[in-house]
N, C-alpha and C positions, 0 to 999 in steps of 0.2 A: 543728296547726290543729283538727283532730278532737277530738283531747282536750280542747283548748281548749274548745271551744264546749259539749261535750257536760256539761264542769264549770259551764258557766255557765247550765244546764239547756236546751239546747237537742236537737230532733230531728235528728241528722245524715242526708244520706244521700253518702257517699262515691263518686265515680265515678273510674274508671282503666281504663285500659288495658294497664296493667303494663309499657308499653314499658322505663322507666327503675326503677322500685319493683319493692317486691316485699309480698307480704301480711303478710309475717312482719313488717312495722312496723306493722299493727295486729292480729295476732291478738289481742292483749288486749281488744278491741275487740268483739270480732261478739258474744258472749256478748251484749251490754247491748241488753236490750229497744230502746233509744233510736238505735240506731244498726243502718244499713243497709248494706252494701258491694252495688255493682253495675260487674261489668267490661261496660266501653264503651267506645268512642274516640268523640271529640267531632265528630270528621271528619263523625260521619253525627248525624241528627239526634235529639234525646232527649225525651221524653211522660213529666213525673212533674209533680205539683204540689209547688210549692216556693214560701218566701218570699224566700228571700235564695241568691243564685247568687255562690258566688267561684270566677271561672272563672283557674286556676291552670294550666292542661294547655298543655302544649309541654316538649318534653328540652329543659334548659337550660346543658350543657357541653358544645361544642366538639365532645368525644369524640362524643356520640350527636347532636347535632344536623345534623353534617357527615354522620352516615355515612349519610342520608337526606332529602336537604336538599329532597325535594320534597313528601315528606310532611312536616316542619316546618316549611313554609311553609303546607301544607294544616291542620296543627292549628293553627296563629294563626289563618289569615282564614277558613277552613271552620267552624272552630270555636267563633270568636268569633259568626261568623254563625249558627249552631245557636242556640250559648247566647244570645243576644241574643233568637233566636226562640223561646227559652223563657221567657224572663224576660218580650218584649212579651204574650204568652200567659198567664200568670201574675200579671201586672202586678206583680211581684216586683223589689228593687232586687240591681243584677248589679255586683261589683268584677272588672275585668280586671289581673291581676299581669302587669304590665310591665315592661319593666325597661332599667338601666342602658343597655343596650347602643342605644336610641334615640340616645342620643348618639353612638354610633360612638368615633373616635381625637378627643377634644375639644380645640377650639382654645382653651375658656373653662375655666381651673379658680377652686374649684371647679365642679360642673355646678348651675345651677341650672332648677329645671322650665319656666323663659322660653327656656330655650338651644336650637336646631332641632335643631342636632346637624351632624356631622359624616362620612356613612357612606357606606361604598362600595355601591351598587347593583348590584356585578355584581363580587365578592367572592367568598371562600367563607363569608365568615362571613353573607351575605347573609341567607341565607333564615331566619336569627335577626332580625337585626337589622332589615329588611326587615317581614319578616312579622309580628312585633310593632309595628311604626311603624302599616301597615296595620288591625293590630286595634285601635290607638287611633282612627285616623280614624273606621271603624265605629263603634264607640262614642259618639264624641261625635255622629256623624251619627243615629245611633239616639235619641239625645239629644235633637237638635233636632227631626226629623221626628217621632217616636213618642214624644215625654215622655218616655221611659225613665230610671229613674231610675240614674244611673252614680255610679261611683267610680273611679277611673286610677290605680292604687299603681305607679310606677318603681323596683322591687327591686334595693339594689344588692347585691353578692356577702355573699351568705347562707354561714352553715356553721354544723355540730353532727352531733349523731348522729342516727342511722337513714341516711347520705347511704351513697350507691354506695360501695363503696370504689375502683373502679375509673372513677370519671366524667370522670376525666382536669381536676378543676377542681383548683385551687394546694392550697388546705386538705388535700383526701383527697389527693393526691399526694403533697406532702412528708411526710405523715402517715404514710402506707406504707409510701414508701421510708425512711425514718427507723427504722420501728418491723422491716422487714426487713435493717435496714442496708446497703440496695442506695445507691446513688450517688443524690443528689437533684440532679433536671435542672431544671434554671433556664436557661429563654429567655429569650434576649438579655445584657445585662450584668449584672441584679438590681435596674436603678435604678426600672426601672417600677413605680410604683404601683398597691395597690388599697387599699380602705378595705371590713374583712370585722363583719359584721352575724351575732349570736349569732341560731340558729333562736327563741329561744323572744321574742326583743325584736322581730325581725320579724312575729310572728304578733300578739302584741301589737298593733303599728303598723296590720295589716290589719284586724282587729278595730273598734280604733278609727275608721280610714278607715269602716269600712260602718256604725259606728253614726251619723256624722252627718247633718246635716238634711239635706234637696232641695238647697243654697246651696251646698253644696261638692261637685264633681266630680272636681276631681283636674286632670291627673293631680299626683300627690305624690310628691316621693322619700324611698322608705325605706332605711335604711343608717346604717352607723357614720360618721361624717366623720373620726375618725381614719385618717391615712391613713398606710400601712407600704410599703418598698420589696419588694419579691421576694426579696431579699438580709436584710434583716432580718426576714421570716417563717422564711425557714426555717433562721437561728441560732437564733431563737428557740422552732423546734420540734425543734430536735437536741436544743436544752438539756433540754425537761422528757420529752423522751422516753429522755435520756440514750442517743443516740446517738451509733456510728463513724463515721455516713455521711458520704462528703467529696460535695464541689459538684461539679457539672459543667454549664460550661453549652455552649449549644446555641443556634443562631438561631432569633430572634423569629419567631414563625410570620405568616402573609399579614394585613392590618390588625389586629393587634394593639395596642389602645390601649396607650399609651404610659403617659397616669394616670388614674386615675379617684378621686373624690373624692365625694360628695355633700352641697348645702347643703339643708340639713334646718330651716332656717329656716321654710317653712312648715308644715312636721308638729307644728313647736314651737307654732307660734303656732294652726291650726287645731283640732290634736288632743291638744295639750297632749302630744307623746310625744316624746320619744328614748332611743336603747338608755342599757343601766343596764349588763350584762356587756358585762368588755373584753376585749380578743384575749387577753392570757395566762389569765385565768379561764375563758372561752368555751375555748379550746384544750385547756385542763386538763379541765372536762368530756367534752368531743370525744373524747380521745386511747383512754380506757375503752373506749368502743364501737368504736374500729379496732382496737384492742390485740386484740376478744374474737376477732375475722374475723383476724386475722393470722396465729393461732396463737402 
């Protein structure tokens, strides 16, 4: 996203926490007059002038969301509430990355952005799924009350390089274990779906999402709509990683969606976008940068 904007000559100022990153994905970065890095957590509040806010902050695998699930409820709706109150300050327009997971385990496939959702309240996946529901409400509420100008991008599962290798999400897993030729664990049977979104077509879709007019809010789903079983991800990451590792599977962990899909129908028709890299190409990129951390 940085890079992105920064090629398209824009002032970046970058905020993190570092809970889940780490700097070394943009050291190439700080050299350039045009760009700022500032560690923060959004929990608390932020004093910078800005035009345009994409408020992206919350861990979003499982692995790190659980192991602090009160503080990742506090960076959605703490956070959202910050950022909002910098953007109504600013009178700057603000995109909230949202994601999939409003839907929960869906009764409707594919999801489309009319769908309420289906989620458990009191869960462990909660304080994800929960507290991004929440930051939308804000949003639109900030919307109505204070004109603010919004955007609502619903992220579905992203992957590429610079990711954790250890985030515990499907891509960097099998990818790991594949390339350490340990056992690749697959929960549940394999039949569960996801549909995986190359990093650099989702930043794309975000992009696009913020350049349009006052008319369109969101939220929108961004994502591949190809959709792959669990089982046929990771033959298809033994193959180009020309791996031993055999299967193992394991039970489905607590509300574990079952498929997840997204109809990208109106990103098409809004923003004129959808992904262009597909899982074997996007994976083939990917693979390089796990390969370098594997040893």
């Amino acid at each position: 996203m940085c890079r992105r904007l920064l090629a398209e000559g824009n002032e970046v100022i970058c905020v993190d926490n570092f809970y889940t990153g780490t700097k070394d994905n943009i050291l190439d970065l700080l050299a350039n007059p045009y760009f700022e890095l500032l560690r923060h957590d959004v929990t608390f509040p932020l004093y910078i002038e800005v035009d345009e806010i994409y408020n992206l902050a919350c861990p979003a695998s499982p692995v790190h969301y659980q192991y602090d699930p009160v503080q990742t409820t506090k960076t959605s709706v703490h956070g959202a509430i910050n950022m909002l109150g910098l953007a109504k300050r600013n009178n700057a327009k603000i995109l909230q990355a949202s994601t999939s997971e409003v839907y929960g385990d869906p009764q409707v496939h594919p999801q489309a952005e009319g769908y309420w959702g289906h989620v458990n309240p009191i869960g462990i996946r909660s304080c994800y799924d929960e507290g991004k529901r929440c930051a939308e409400t804000l949003f639109f509420d900030y919307h109505r009350q204070h004109k603010l100008q919004i955007k609502v991008a619903r992220i579905f599962n992203t992957y590429g390089p610079n990711m954790h290798p250890n985030d515990g999400r499907v891509v960097s897993n099998f990818i790991m274990q594949s390339l350490r030729s340990d056992p690749i664990t697959i929960f549940g049977d394999g039949t569960q779906t996801r549909s995986f979104c190359y990093v650099d077509d989702l930043v794309g879709g975000l992009i696009a999402l913020m350049s349009t007019g006052e008319d369109i809010t969101g939220p929108i789903n961004l994502g591949n709509p190809n959709e792959f079983t669990m089982l046929a991800l990771a033959e298809k990451i033994v193959t180009l990683t020309g791996s031993k590792s055999e299967l193992v599977f394991k039970p489905l962990p607590q509300d574990d969606p079952v498929q997840r899909q997204p109809d990208i129908s109106v990103a098409r028709r809004d923003l004129n976008w959808e992904p262009l890299v597909q899982l074997e190409e996007g994976l083939s990129k990917a693979i390089p940068y796990f390969k370098s951390l594997a040893g």
